[in-house]
ROFIBA-496832 format. One line per 3 residues: number of its first residue (from 1); their letters; for each residue x, y, z of N, C-alpha, C, O. Coordinates in steps of 0.001 Angstrom, whole numbers. Each point is the difference from the previous one (the first is absolute). Example, Ala and Ser with C-alpha at 12.3 -4.5 7.8 and 13.67 -1.06 7.14 Angstrom:
1) as) 13190:-5690:7800:-890:1190:0:900:1200:0:1036:-19:665 | -1386:1069:-1385:820:1190:60:-770:1090:730:509:1108:169
***
This chain:
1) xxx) -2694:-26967:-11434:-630:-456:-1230:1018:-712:-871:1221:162:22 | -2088:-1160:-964:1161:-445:-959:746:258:-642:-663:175:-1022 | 2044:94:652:132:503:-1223:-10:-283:-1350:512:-916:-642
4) xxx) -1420:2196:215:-541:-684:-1507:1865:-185:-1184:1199:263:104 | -1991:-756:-896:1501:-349:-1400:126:1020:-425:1211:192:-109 | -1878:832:-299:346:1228:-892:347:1318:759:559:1001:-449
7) xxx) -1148:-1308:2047:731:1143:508:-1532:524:757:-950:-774:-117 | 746:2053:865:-1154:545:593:315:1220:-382:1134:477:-45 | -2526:236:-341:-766:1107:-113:-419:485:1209:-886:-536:665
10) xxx) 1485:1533:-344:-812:980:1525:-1081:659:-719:409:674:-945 | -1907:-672:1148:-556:675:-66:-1348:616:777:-842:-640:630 | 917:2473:-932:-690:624:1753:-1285:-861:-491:-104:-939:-788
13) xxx) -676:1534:1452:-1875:-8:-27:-772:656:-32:-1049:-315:-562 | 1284:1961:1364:-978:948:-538:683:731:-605:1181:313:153 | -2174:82:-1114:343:392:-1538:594:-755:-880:656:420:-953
16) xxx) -907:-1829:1296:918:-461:-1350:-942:-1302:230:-459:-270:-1110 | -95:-779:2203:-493:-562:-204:-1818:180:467:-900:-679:-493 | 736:1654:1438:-1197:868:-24:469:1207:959:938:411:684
19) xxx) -2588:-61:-1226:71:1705:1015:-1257:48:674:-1172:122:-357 | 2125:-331:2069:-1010:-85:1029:-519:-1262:-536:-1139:45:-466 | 1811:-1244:444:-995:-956:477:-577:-849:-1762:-62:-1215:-184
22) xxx) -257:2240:-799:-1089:-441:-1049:1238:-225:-937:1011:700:-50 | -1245:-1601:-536:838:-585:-1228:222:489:-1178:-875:-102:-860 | 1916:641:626:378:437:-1754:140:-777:-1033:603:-1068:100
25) xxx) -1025:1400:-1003:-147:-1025:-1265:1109:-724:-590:984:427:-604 | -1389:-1776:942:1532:-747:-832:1021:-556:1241:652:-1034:-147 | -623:1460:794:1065:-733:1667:39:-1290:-167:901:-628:-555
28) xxx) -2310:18:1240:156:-1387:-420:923:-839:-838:797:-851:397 | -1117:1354:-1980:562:-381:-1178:1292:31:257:683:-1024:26 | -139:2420:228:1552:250:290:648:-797:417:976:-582:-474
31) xxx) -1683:471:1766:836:-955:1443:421:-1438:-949:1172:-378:7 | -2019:-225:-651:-191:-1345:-454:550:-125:-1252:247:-1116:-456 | 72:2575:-425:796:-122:-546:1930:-106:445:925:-586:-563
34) xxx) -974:1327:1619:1548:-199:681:111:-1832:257:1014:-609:-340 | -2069:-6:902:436:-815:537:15:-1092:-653:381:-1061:493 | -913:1235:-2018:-377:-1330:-756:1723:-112:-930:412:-977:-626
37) xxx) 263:2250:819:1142:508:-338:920:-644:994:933:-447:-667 | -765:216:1764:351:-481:488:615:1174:1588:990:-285:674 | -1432:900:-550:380:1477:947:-1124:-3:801:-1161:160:-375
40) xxx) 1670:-400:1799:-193:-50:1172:-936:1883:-303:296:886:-803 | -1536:-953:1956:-131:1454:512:262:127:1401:-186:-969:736 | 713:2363:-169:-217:122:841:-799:1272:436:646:1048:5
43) xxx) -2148:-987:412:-141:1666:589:146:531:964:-380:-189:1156 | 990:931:-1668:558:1347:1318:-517:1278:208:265:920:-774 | -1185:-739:2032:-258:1232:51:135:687:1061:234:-575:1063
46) xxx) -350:1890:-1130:307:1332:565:-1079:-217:1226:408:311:1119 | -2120:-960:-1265:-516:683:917:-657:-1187:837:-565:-965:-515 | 730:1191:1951:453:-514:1278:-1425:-101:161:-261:-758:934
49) xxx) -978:1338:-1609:-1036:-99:1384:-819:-1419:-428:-628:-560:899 | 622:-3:-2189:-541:-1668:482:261:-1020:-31:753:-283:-931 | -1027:-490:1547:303:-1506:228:617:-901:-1120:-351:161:-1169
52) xxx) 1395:-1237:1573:293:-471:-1059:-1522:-791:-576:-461:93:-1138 | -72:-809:2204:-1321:-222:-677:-577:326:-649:-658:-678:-789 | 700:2238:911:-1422:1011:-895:1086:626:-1101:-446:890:-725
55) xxx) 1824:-1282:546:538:-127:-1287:157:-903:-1082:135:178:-1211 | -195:-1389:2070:-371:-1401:-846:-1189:288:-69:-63:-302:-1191 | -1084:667:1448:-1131:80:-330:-345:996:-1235:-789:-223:-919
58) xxx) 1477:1222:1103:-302:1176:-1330:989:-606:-1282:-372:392:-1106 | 1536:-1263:1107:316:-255:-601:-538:-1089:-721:336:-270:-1154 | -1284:-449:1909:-1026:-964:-715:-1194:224:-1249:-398:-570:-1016
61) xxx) 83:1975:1943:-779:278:-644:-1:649:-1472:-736:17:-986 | 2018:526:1408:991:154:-1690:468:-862:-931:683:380:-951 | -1075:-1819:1189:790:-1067:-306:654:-568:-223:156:-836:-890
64) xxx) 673:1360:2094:1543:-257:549:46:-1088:824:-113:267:1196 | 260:-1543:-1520:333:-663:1928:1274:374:276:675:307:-983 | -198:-253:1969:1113:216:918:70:-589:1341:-898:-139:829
67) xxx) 2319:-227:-767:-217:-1300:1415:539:1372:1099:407:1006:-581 | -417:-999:1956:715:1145:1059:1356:90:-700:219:1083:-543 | 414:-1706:483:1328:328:-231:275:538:-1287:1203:-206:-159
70) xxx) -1727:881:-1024:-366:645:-816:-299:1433:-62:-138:728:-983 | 57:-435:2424:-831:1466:386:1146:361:1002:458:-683:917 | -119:1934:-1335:531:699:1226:-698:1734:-36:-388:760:-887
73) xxx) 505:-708:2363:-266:1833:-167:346:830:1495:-286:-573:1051 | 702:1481:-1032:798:1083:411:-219:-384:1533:844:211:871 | -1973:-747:-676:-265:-457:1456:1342:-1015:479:800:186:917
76) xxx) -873:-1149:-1757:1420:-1118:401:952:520:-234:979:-554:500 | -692:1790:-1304:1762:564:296:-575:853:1074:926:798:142 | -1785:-460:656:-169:1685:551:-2:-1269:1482:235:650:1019
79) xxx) -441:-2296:-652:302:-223:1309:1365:-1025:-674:-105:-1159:402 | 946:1315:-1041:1412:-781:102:507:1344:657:694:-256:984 | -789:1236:-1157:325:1203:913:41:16:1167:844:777:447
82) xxx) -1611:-1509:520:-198:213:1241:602:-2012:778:53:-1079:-591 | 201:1371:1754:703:-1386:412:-1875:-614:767:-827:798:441 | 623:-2354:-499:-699:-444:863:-262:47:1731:787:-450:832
85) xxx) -1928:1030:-583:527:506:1179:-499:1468:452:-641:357:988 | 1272:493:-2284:-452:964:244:-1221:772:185:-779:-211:-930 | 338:1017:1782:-1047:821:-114:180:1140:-910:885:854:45
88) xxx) -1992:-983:-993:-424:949:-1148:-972:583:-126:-981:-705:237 | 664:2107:-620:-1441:745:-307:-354:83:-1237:258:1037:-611 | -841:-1974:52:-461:88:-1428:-1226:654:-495:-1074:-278:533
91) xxx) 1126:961:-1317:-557:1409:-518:-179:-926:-1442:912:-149:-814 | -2174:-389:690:-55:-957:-1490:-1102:-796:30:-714:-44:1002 | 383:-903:-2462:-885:-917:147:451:-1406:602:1038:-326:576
94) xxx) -2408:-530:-979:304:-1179:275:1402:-671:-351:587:-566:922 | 19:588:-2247:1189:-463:-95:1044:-87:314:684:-1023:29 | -182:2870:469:678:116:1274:416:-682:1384:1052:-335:544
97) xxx) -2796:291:-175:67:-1069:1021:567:-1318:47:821:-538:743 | -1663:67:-2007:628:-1207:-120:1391:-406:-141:496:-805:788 | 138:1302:-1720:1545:380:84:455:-125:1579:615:-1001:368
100) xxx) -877:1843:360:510:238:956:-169:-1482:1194:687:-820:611 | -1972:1190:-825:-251:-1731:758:1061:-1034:-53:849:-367:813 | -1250:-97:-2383:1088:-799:-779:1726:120:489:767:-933:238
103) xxx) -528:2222:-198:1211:246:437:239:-411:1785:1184:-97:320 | -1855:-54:409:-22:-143:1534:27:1056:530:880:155:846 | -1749:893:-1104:434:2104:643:-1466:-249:637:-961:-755:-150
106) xxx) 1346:1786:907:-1159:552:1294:-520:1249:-591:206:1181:282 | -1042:-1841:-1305:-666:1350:-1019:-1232:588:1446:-577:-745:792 | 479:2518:-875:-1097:275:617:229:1293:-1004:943:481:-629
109) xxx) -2942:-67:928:-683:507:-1280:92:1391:973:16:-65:1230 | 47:1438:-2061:62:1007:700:-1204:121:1156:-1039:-575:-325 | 1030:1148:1448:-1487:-268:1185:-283:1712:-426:647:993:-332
112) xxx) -2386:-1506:650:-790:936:-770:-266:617:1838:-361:-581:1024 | 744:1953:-1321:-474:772:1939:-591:804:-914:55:-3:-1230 | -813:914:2253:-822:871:-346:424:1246:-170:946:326:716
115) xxx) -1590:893:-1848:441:971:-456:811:891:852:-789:458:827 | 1991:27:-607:662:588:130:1263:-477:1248:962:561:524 | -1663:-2008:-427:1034:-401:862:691:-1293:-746:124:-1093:553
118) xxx) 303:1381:-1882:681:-784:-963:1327:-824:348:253:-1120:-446 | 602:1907:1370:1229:-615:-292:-349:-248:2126:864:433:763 | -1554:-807:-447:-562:-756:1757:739:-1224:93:727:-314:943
121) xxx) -1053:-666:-2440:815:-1458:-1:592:-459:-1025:-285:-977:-693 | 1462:2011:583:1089:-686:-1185:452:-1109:865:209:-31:1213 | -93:-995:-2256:484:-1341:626:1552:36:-514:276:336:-1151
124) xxx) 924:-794:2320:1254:-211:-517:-41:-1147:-697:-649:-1004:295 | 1668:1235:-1646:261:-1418:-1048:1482:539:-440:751:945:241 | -788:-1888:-873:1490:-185:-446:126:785:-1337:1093:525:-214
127) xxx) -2196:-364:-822:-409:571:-967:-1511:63:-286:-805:-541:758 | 387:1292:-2001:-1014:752:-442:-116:-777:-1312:997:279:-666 | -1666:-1004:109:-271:109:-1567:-1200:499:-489:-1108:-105:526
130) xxx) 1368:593:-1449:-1391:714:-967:-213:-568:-990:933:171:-785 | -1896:-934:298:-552:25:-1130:-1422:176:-643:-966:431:630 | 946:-693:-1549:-1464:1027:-889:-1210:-678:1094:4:-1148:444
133) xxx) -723:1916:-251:-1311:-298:538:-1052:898:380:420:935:681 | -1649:-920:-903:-952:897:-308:-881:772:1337:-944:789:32 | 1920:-1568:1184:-684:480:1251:1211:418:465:742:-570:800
136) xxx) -544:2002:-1576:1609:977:311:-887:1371:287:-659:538:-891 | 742:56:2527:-60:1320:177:499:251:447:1103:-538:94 | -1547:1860:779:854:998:1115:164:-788:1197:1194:-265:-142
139) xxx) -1522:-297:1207:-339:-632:1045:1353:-1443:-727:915:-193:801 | -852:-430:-1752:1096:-874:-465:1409:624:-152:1116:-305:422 | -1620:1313:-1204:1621:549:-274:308:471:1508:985:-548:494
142) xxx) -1488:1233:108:645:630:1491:1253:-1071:489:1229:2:65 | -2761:-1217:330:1039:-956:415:1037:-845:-424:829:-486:768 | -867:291:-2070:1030:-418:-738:958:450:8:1082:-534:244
145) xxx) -1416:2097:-637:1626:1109:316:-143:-114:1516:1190:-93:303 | -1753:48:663:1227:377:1375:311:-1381:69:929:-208:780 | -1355:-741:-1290:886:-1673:471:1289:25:-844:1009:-531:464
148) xxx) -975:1257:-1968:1173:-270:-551:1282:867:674:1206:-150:199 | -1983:889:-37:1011:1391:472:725:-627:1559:979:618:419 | -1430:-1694:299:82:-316:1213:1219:-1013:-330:1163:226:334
151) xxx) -1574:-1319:-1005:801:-902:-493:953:421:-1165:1043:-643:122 | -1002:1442:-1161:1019:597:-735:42:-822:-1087:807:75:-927 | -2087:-1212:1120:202:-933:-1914:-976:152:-487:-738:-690:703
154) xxx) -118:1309:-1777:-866:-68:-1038:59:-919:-1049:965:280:-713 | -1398:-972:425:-221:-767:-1293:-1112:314:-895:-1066:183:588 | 1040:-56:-2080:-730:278:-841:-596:-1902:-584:701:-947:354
157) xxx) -1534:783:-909:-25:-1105:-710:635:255:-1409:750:-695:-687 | -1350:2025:479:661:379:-1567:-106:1331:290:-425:334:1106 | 841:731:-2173:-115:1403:-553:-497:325:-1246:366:972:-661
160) xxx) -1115:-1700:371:-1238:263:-820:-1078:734:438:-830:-307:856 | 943:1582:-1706:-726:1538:586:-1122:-649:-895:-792:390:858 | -14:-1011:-1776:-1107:-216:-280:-343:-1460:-315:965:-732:-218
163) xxx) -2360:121:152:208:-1053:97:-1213:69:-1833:-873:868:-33 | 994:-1588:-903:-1200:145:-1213:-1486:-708:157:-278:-1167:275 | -140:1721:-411:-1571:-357:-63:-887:206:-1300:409:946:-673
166) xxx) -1291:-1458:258:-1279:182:-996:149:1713:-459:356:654:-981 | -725:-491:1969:-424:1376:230:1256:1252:-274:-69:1102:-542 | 836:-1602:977:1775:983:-234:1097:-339:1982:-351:-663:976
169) xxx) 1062:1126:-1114:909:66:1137:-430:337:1647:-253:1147:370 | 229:-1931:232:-255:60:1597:974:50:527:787:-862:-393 | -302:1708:1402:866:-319:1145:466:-1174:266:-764:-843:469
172) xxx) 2209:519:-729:497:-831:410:682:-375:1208:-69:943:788 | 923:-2266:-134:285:-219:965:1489:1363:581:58:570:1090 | 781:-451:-2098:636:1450:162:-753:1045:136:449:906:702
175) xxx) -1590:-762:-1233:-378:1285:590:-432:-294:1778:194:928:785 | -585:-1828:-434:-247:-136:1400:1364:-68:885:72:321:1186 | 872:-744:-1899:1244:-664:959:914:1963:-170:1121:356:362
178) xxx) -1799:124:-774:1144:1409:-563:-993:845:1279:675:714:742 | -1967:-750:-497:-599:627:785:623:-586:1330:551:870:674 | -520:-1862:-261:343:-436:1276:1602:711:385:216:645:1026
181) xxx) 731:-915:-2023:1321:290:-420:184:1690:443:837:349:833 | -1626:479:-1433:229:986:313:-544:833:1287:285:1149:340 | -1181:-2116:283:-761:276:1611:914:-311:488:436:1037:500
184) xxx) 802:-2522:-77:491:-343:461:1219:661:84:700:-154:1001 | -170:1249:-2404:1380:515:-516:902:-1528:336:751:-48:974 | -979:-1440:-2122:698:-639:-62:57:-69:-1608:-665:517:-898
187) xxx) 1836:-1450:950:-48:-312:-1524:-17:-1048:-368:1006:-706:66 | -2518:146:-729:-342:-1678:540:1143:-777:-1259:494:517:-1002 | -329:-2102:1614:330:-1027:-828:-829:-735:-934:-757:-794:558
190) xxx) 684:835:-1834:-1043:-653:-613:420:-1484:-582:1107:-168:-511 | -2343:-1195:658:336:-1167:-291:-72:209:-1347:1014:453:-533 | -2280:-747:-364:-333:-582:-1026:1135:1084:-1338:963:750:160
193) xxx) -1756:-1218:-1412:983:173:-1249:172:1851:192:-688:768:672 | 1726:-527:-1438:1367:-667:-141:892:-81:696:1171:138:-353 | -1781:-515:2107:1225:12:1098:612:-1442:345:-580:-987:-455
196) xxx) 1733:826:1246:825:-1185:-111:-797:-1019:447:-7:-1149:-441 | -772:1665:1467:-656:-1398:925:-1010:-740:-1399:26:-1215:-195 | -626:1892:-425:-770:-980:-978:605:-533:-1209:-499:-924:-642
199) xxx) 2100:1806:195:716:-470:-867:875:-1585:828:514:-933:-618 | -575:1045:1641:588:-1624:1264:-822:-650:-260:268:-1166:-289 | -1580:1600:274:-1379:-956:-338:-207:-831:-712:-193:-1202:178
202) xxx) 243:2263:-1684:-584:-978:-1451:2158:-598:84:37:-1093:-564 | 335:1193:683:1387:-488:-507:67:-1657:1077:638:-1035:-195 | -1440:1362:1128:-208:-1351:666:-1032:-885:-323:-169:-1102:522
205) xxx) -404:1527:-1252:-1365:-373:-842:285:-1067:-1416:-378:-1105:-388 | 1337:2276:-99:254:-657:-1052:1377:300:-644:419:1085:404 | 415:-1690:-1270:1707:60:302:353:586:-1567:1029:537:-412
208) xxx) -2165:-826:-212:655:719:-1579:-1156:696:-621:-835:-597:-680 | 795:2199:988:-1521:379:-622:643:1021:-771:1029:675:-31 | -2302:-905:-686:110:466:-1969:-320:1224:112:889:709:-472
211) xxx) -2093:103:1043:-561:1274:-283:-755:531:1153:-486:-857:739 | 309:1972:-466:-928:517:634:-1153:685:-461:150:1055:-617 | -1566:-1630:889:-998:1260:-612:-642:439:833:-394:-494:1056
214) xxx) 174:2021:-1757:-623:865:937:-539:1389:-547:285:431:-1118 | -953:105:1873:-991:1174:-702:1151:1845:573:-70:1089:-569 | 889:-1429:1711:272:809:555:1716:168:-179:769:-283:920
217) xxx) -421:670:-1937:1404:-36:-176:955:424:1060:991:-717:144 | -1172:2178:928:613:-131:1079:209:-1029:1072:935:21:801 | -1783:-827:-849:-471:-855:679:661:-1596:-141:706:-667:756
220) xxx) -1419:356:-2380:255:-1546:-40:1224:6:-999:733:-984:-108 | -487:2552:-872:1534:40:-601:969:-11:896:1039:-621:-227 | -1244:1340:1435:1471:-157:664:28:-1241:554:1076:-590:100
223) xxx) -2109:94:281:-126:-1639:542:746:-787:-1139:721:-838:542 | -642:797:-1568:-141:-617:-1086:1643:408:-289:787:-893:-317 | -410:2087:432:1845:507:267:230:-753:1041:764:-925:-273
226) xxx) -1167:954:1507:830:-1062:1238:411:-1048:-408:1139:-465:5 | -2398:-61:-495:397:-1767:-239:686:-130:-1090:306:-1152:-308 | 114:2230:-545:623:-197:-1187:-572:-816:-1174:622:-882:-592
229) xxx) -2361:1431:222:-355:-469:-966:-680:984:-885:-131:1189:290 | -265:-1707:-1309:-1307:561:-759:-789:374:492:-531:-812:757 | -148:2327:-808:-1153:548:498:-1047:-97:-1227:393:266:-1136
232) xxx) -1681:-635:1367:-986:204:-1126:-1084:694:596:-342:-178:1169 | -312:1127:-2114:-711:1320:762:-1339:-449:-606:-112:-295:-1190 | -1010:257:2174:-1611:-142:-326:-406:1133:161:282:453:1109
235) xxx) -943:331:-1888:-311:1470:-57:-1675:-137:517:-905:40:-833 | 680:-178:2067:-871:377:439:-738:1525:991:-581:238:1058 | 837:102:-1656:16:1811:471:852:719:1152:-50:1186:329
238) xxx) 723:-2052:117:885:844:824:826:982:-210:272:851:847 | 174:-896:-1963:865:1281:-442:-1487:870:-1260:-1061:-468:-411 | 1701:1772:199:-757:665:-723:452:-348:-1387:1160:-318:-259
241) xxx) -2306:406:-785:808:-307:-968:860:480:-862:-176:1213:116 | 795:-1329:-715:1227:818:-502:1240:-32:1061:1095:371:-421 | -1231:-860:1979:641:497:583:1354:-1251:-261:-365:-1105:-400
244) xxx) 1938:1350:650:1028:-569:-31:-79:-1258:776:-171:66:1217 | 291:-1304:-1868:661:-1507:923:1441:166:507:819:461:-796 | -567:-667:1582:1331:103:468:-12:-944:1907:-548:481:992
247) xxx) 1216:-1658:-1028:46:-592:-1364:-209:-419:-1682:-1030:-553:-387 | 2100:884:-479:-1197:-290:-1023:64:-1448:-6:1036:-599:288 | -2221:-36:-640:-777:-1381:-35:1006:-1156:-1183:592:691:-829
250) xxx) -461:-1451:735:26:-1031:-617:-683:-488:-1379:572:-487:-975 | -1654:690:1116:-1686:-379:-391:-633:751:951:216:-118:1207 | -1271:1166:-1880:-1402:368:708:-1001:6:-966:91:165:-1216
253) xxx) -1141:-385:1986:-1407:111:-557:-1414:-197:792:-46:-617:1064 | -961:1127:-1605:-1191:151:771:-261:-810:827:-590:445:984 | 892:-1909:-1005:-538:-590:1010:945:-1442:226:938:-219:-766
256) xxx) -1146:-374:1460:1240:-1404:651:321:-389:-1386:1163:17:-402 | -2388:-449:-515:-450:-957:-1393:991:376:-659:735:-847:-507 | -496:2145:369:812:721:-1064:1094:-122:349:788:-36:-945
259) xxx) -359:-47:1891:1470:55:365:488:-1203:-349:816:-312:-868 | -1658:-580:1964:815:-1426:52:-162:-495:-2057:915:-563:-601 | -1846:842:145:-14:-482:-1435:1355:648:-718:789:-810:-487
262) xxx) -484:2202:399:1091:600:-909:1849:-572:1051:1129:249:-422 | -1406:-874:1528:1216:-345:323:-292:-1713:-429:790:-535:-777 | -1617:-19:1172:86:-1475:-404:352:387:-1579:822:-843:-360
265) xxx) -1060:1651:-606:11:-90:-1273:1422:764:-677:432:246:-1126 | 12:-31:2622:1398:583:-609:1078:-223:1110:761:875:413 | -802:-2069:-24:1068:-416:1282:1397:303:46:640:-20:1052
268) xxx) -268:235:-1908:1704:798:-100:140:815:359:995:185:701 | -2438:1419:-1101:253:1175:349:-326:-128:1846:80:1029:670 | -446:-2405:17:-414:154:1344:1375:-98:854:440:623:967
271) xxx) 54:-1730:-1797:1287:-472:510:1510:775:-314:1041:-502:424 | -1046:1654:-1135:946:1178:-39:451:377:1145:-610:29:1069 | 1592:239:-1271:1007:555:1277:-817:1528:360:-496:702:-881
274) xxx) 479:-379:2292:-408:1143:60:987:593:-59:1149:-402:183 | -1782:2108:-626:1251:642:231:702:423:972:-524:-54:1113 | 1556:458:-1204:1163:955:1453:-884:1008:329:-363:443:-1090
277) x) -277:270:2101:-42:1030:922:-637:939:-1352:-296:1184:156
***
């Protein structure tokens, strides 16, 4: 992507620019306020299971345009992990796949045998990746753990134990990759934020970025410590309330609007030195 004059904004998507899919109030505005400012966006997210298509698409519908190279997510750091070539068992959605495709890997989908003769056709691969996807059972995990356990590499897309919704917190892609992990007794590698392969990512993306936002301070604060910037916190229910930021935030507030408005309106306190440790 280009680089913008004022610098790029990392920012996630669920919980900060919707949940599950439906649009939070004000995004649009936000985005278009960064950019009329002159600041590149880039979004980055944690979850692997859809298409860059059906992310340019939800981001439309938020009234966001975004060109591909604008979008990254845990799927494209979770196959820079693996060499072209390789055979892989991907445990995930569509995006996964695609990733993997994209990457040149010999993606195959766990094989469905019949009850109790689960582990009949573990297929040898070179590795295992997991990410979030809603057709995760017993008959998947079996084979997932005896292929990782065979080959000795697990990959996570992320370790995000919940993912936010309308409704409150769902199982996230860590909670699936921690189940496989502990069938297998391995200890998986995870791509997306805040691990190196997606901090290689956005830093190849873009060469001077201003802030990170995000709803999940373990998550997009330590992401936001790697790259050595500003973390800004969207309080969309992931933490309880009252409960401690830590990272503490930069700027937080209820929703993208709020954030990006009290840092556009106070650009010095964005551009402060962080502190030491």
């Amino acid at each position: 992507m280009a680089e913008a004059p004022a610098g790029t904004w990392v920012v996630d998507l669920d919980g900060v620019v919707w949940l599950t899919g439906t649009p939070l109030p004000g995004v649009g505005e936000a985005v278009s306020e960064l950019r009329r400012a002159g600041f590149g966006v880039l979004f980055v997210t944690n979850n692997a299971e859809p298409t860059k298509a059906e992310l340019q698409a939800r981001l439309e519908r938020a009234g966001i345009p975004a060109a591909p190279e604008e979008i990254l997510s845990s799927a494209d750091a979770t196959a820079g992990l693996v060499r072209s070539g390789d055979r892989v068992l991907a445990v995930g959605g569509a995006g996964l796949a695609e990733a993997l495709l994209a990457r040149g890997v010999e993606r195959l989908d766990p094989p469905r045998t019949e009850e109790g003769r689960e582990l009949a056709a573990v297929p040898e691969v070179a590795a295992v990746a997991v990410g979030l996807t809603r057709a995760f059972d017993f008959p998947v995990l079996a084979v997932a753990a005896a292929a990782a356990r065979r080959c000795g590499r697990l990959i996570g897309t992320n370790e995000d134990p919940t993912h936010p919704s309308p409704e409150g917190l769902l199982p996230g892609s860590g909670a699936l990759v921690a189940a496989v992990a502990v069938a297998a007794e391995l200890t998986p590698v995870y791509a997306g934020k805040p691990h190196a392969a997606m901090v290689d990512l956005v830093r190849q993306r873009a060469s001077r970025i201003v802030a990170v936002v995000g709803d999940r301070p373990a998550t997009d604060g330590r992401f936001a410590e790697h790259l050595g910037v500003p973390f800004c916190h969207v309080r969309s229910g992931v933490l309880a309330p009252g409960e401690a930021v830590d990272p503490p935030p930069r700027f937080a507030g209820d929703s993208l609007l709020a954030v990006v408005q009290a840092a556009l309106a106070d650009p010095g306190t964005l551009d402060a030195p962080i502190p030491a440790g």
